[in-house]
C-alpha positions as a Markdown table, in Angstrom:
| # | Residue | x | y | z |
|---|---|---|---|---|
| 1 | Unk | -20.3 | -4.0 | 3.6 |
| 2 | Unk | -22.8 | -2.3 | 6.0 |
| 3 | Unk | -23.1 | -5.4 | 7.5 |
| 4 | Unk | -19.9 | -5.5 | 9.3 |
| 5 | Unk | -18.3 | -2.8 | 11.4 |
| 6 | Unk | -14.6 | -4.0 | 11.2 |
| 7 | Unk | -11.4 | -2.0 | 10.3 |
| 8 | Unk | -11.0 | -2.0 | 6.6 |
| 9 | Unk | -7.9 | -0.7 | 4.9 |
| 10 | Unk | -8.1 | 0.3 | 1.2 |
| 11 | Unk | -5.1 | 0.8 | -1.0 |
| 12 | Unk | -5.1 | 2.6 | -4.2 |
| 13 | Unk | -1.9 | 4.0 | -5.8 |
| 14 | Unk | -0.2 | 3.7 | -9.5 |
| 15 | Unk | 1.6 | 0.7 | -8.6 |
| 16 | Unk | 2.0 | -1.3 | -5.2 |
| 17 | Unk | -1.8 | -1.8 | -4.7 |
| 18 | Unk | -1.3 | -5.9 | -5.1 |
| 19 | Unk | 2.5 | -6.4 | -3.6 |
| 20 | Unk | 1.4 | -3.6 | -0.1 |
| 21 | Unk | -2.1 | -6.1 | 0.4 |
| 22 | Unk | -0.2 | -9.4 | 0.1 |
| 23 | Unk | 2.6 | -7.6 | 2.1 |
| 24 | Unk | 0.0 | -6.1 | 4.7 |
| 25 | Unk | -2.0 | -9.7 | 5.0 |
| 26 | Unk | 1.4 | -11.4 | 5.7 |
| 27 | Unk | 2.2 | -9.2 | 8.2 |
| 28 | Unk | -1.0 | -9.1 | 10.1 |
| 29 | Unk | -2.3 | -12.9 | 9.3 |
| 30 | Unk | -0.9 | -14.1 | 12.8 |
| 31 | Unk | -3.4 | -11.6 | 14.8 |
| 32 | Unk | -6.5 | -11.2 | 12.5 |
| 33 | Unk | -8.4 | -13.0 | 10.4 |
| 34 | Unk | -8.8 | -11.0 | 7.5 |
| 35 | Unk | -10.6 | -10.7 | 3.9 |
| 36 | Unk | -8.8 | -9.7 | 1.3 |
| 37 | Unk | -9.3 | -8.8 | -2.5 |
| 38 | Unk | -7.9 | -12.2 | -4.4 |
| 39 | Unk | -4.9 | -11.3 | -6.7 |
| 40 | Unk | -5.4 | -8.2 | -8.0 |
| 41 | Unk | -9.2 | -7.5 | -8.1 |
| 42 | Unk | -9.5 | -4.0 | -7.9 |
| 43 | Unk | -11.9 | -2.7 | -10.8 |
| 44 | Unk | -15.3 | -2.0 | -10.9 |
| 45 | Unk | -16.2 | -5.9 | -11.0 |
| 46 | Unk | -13.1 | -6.9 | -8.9 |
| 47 | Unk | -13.9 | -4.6 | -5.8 |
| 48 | Unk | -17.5 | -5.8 | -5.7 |
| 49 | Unk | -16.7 | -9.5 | -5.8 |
| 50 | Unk | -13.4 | -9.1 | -3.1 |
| 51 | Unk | -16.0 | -7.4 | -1.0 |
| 52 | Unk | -18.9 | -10.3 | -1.2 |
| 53 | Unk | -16.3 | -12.6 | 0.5 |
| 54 | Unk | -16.4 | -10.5 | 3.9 |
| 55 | Unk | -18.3 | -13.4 | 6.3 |
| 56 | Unk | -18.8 | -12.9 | 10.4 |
| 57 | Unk | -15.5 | -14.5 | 10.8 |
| 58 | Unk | -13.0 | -11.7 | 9.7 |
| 59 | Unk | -11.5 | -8.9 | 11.9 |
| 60 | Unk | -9.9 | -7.3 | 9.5 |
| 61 | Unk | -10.4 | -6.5 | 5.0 |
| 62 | Unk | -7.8 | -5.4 | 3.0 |
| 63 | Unk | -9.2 | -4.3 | -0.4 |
| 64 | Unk | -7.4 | -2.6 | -3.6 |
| 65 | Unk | -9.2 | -0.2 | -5.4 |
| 66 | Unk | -7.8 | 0.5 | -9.1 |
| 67 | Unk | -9.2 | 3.3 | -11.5 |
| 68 | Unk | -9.1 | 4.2 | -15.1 |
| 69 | Unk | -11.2 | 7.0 | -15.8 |
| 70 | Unk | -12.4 | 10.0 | -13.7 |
| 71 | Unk | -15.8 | 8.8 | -11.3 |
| 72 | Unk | -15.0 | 5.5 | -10.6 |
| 73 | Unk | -13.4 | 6.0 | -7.5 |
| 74 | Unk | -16.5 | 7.2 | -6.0 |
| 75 | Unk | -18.1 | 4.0 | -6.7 |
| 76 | Unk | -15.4 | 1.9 | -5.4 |
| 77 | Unk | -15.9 | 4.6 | -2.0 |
| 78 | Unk | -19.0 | 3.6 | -1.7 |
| 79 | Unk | -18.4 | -0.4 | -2.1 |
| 80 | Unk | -15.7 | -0.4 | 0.4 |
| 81 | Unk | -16.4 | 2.1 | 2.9 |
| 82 | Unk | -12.7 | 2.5 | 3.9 |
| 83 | Unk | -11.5 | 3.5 | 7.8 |
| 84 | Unk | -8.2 | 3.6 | 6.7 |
| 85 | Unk | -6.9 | 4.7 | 2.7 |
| 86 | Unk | -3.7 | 3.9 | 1.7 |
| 87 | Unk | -2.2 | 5.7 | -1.3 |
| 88 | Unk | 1.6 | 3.9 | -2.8 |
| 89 | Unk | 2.7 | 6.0 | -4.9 |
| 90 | Unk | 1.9 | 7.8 | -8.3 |
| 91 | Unk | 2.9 | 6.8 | -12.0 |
| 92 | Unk | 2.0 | 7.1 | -15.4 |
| 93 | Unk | -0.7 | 4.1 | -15.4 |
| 94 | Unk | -4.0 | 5.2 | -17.3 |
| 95 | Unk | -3.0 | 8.7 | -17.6 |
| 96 | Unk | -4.9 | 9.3 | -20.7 |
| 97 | Unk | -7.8 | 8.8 | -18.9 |
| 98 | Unk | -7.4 | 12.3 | -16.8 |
| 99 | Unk | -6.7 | 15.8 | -17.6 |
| 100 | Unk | -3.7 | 16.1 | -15.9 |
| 101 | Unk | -1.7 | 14.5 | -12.6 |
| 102 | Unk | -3.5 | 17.1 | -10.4 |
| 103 | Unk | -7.0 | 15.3 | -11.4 |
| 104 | Unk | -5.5 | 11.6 | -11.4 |
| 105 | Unk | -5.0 | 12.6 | -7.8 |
| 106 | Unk | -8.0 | 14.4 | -6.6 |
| 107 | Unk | -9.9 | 10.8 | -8.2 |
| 108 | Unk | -7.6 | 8.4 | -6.7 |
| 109 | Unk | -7.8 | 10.5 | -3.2 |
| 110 | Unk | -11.8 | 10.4 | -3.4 |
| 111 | Unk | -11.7 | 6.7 | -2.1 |
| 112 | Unk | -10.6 | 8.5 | 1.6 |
| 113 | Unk | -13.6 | 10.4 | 2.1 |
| 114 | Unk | -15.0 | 8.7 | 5.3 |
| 115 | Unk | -11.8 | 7.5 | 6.4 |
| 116 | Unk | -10.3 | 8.4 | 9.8 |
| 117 | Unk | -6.6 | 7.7 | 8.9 |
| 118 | Unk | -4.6 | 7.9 | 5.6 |
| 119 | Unk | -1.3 | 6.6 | 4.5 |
| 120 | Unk | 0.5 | 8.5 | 1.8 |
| 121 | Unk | 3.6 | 7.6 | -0.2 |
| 122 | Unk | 5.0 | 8.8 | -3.1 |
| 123 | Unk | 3.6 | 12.5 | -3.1 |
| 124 | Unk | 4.8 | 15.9 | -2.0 |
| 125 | Unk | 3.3 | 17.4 | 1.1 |
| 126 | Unk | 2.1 | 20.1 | -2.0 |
| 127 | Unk | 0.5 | 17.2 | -4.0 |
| 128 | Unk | -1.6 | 16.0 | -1.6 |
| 129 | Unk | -5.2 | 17.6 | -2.1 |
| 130 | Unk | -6.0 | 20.4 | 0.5 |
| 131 | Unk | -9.4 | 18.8 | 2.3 |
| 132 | Unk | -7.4 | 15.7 | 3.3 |
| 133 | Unk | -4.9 | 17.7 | 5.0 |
| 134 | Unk | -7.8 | 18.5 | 7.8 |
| 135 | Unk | -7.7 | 14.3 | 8.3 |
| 136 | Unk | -5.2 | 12.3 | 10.3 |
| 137 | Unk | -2.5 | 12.1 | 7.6 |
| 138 | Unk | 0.6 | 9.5 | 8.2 |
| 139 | Unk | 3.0 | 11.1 | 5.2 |
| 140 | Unk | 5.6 | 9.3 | 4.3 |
| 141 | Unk | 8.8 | 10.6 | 3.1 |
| 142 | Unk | 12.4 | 12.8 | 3.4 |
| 143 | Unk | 10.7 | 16.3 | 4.2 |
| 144 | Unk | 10.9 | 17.9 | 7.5 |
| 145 | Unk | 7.1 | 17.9 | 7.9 |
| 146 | Unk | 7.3 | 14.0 | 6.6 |
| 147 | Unk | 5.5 | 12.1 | 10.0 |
| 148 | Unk | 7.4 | 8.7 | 8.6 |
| 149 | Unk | 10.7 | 10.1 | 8.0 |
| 150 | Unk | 12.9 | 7.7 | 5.7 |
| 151 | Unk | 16.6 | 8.4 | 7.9 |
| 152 | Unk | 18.5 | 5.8 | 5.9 |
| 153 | Unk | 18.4 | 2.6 | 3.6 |
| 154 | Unk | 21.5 | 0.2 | 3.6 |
| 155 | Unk | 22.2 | -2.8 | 1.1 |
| 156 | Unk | 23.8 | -5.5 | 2.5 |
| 157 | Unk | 24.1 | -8.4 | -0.1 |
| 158 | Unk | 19.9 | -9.5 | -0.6 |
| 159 | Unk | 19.4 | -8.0 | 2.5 |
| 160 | Unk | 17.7 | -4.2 | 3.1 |
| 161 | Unk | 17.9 | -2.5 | 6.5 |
| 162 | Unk | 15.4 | 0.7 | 6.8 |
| 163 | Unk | 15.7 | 3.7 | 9.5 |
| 164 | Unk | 12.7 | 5.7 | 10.0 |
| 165 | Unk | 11.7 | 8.3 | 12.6 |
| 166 | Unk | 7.8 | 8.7 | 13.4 |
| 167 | Unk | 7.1 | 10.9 | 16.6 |
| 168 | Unk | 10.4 | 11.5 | 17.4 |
| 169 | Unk | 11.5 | 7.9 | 17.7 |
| 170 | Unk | 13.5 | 5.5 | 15.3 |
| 171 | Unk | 12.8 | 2.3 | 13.8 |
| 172 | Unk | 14.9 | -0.1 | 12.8 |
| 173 | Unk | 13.5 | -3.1 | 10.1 |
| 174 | Unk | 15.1 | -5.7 | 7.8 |
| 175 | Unk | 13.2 | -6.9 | 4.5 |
| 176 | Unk | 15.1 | -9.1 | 2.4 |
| 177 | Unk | 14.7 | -7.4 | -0.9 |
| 178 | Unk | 16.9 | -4.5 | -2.1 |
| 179 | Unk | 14.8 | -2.9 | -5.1 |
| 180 | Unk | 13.7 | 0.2 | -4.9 |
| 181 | Unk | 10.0 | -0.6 | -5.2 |
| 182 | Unk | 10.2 | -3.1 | -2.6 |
| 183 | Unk | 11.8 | -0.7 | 0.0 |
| 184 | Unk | 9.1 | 1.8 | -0.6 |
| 185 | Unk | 6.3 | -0.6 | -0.6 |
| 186 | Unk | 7.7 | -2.1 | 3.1 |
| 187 | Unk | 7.3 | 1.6 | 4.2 |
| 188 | Unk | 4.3 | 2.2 | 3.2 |
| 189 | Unk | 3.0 | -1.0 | 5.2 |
| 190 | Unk | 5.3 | 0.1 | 8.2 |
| 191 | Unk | 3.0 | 3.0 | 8.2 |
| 192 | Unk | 0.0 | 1.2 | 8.0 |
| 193 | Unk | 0.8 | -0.4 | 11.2 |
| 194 | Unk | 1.2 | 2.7 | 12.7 |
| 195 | Unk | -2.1 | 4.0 | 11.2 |
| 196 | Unk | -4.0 | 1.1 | 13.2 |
| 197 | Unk | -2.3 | 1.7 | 16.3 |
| 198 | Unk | -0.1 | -1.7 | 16.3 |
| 199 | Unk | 3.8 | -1.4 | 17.4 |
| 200 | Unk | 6.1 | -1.8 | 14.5 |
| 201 | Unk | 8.3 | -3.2 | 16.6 |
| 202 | Unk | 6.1 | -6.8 | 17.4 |
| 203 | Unk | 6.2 | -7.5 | 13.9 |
| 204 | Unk | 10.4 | -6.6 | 12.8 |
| 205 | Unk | 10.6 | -10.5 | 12.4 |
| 206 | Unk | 7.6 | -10.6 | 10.1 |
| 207 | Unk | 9.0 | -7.5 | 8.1 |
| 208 | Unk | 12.5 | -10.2 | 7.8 |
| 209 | Unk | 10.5 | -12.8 | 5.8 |
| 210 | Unk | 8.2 | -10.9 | 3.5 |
| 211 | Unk | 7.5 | -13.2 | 0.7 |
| 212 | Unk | 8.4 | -12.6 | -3.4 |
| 213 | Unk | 4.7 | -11.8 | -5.1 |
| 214 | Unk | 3.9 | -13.8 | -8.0 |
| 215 | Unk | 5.3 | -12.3 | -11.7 |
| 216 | Unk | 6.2 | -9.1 | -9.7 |
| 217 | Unk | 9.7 | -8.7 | -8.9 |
| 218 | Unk | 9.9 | -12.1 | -8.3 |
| 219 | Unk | 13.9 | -13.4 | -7.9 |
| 220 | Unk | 15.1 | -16.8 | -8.9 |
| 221 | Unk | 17.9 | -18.5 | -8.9 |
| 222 | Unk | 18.7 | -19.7 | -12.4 |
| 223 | Unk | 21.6 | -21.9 | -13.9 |
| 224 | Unk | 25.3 | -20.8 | -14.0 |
| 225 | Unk | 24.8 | -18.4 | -11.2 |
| 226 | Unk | 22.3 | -16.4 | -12.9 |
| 227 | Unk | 19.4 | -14.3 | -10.8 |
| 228 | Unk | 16.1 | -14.3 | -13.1 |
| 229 | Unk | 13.9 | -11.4 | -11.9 |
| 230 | Unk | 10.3 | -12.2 | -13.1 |
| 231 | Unk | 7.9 | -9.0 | -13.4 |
| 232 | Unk | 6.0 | -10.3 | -16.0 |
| 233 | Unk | 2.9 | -9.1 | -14.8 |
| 234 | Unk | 3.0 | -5.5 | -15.1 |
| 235 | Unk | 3.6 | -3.7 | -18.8 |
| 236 | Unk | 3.6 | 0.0 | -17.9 |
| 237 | Unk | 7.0 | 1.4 | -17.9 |
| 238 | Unk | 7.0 | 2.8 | -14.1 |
| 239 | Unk | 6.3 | -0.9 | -13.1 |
C-alpha cells in the first residue's frame, strides 16, 4: 500500500460492504481504473490479499473491511490506509463479539483514522463517535443537520426515483430496484461521489443501470409470472 499514493475508499458497515463496492466500481469503471477487493474479501486474510492486487496501473481501490471482534479494525487501518471511509449502515452482524453497539461502533469507525473524508449511513448524528465529528463528515439521512438529505423516494413499477438535497441543491437519480436496502445502498454511493469531488449528475445514467449482485437481492423472473428474489448469501436476519 505505501507504494502507491492514489485515492482509496474503504467501506465497512453491517451490511452493504460487497453490494456499495460492486455498486461504486460500476459507477466509476468508465473514468478510473481501479482495484478492488474480489467478492467479498474483507477479513483479516481477505483485506491483505484484495490489497496485494494494487499494480501501477490503477487510479483508483475500493476495499471492504469486515470485523468480528474488537482490534481488528486497527489492522485492517493499517493495511489499507484509507482517504476516504465509508460506513452503510449498522446491524446485528457479530454482535457477540462487542460489549455493546456503542463499542461495535467506535471499532468499526477506527478504520477512518487518517482519512480526510467519511461517508456515513445508517447512524444518528448522536451515534456517530465524537473525534470524527472534527473530520469532513458527508452524513447521510432525514435530520436537519443531515449534509445528504433524503427529500423523497417514489416507486414506480421496478423502477426507484431518489430526491436528495446536499448544499442546498437537489438531485434527482433513478436506480431500478425498489427495496429498501438497495435505495439506501444507492445513497450511500451518491455520497461517495460527492466525497471525491465528482458531479452526481455525469453519472444519473450510470445510477439507471446498476446491476443485481450475485445471491444478494438478486430478482428473476421465474415461471407462471413468478419474481424469485435470491439472497442466498447472507444468513443474519438484518440481511
Amino acid at each position: 500500500r505505501q507504494q502507491f499514493s492514489l485515492p482509496v475508499i474503504a467501506i465497512t458497515g453491517s451490511n452493504g460492504k460487497t453490494i456499495v463496492k460492486e455498486w461504486l466500481y460500476a459507477l466509476l469503471k468508465n473514468n478510473f481504473n481501479i482495484c478492488r477487493s474480489p467478492k467479498s474479501y474483507n477479513s483479516q486474510i481477505g483485506v491483505p490479499l484484495s490489497v496485494w492486487s494494487l499494480n501501477g496501473e490503477h487510479t483508483v481501490g475500493i476495499f471492504e473491511a469486515g470485523i468480528s471482534t474488537t482490534k481488528e479494525m486497527q489492522k485492517l487501518e493499517k493495511i489499507i490506509k484509507p482517504n476516504i471511509g465509508v460506513f452503510t449502515n449498522l446491524g446485528d452482524a457479530h454482535a457477540e463479539g462487542f460489549s455493546g453497539i456503542k463499542q461495535k461502533i467506535a471499532e468499526k469507525f477506527s478504520l477512518f483514522d487518517n482519512c480526510d473524508v467519511i461517508v456515513v449511513n445508517g447512524l444518528s448524528a448522536k451515534q456517530i463517535p465524537a473525534k470524527y465529528k472534527k473530520k469532513k463528515l458527508i452524513f447521510i439521512g432525514t435530520e436537519k443537520n443531515a449534509s445528504v438529505k433524503i427529500k423523497r423516494t417514489q416507486v414506480n413499477g421496478r423502477i426507484t426515483k431518489i430526491e436528495l438535497i446536499y448544499n442546498s441543491k437537489n438531485y434527482s437519480l433513478e436506480i431500478p430496484f425498489t427495496d429498501s436496502a438497495s435505495i439506501s445502498n444507492a445513497i450511500t454511493c451518491f455520497a461517495v461521489l460527492l466525497a471525491t469531488g465528482l458531479e452526481p449528475e455525469k453519472f444519473y445514467s450510470a445510477f439507471k443501470e446498476l446491476p443485481s449482485i450475485a445471491l444478494r437481492l438478486e430478482i428473476k423472473t421465474g415461471i407462471n409470472n413468478c419474481v424469485l428474489i435470491n439472497d442466498f448469501y447472507n444468513s443474519d436476519l438484518d440481511s
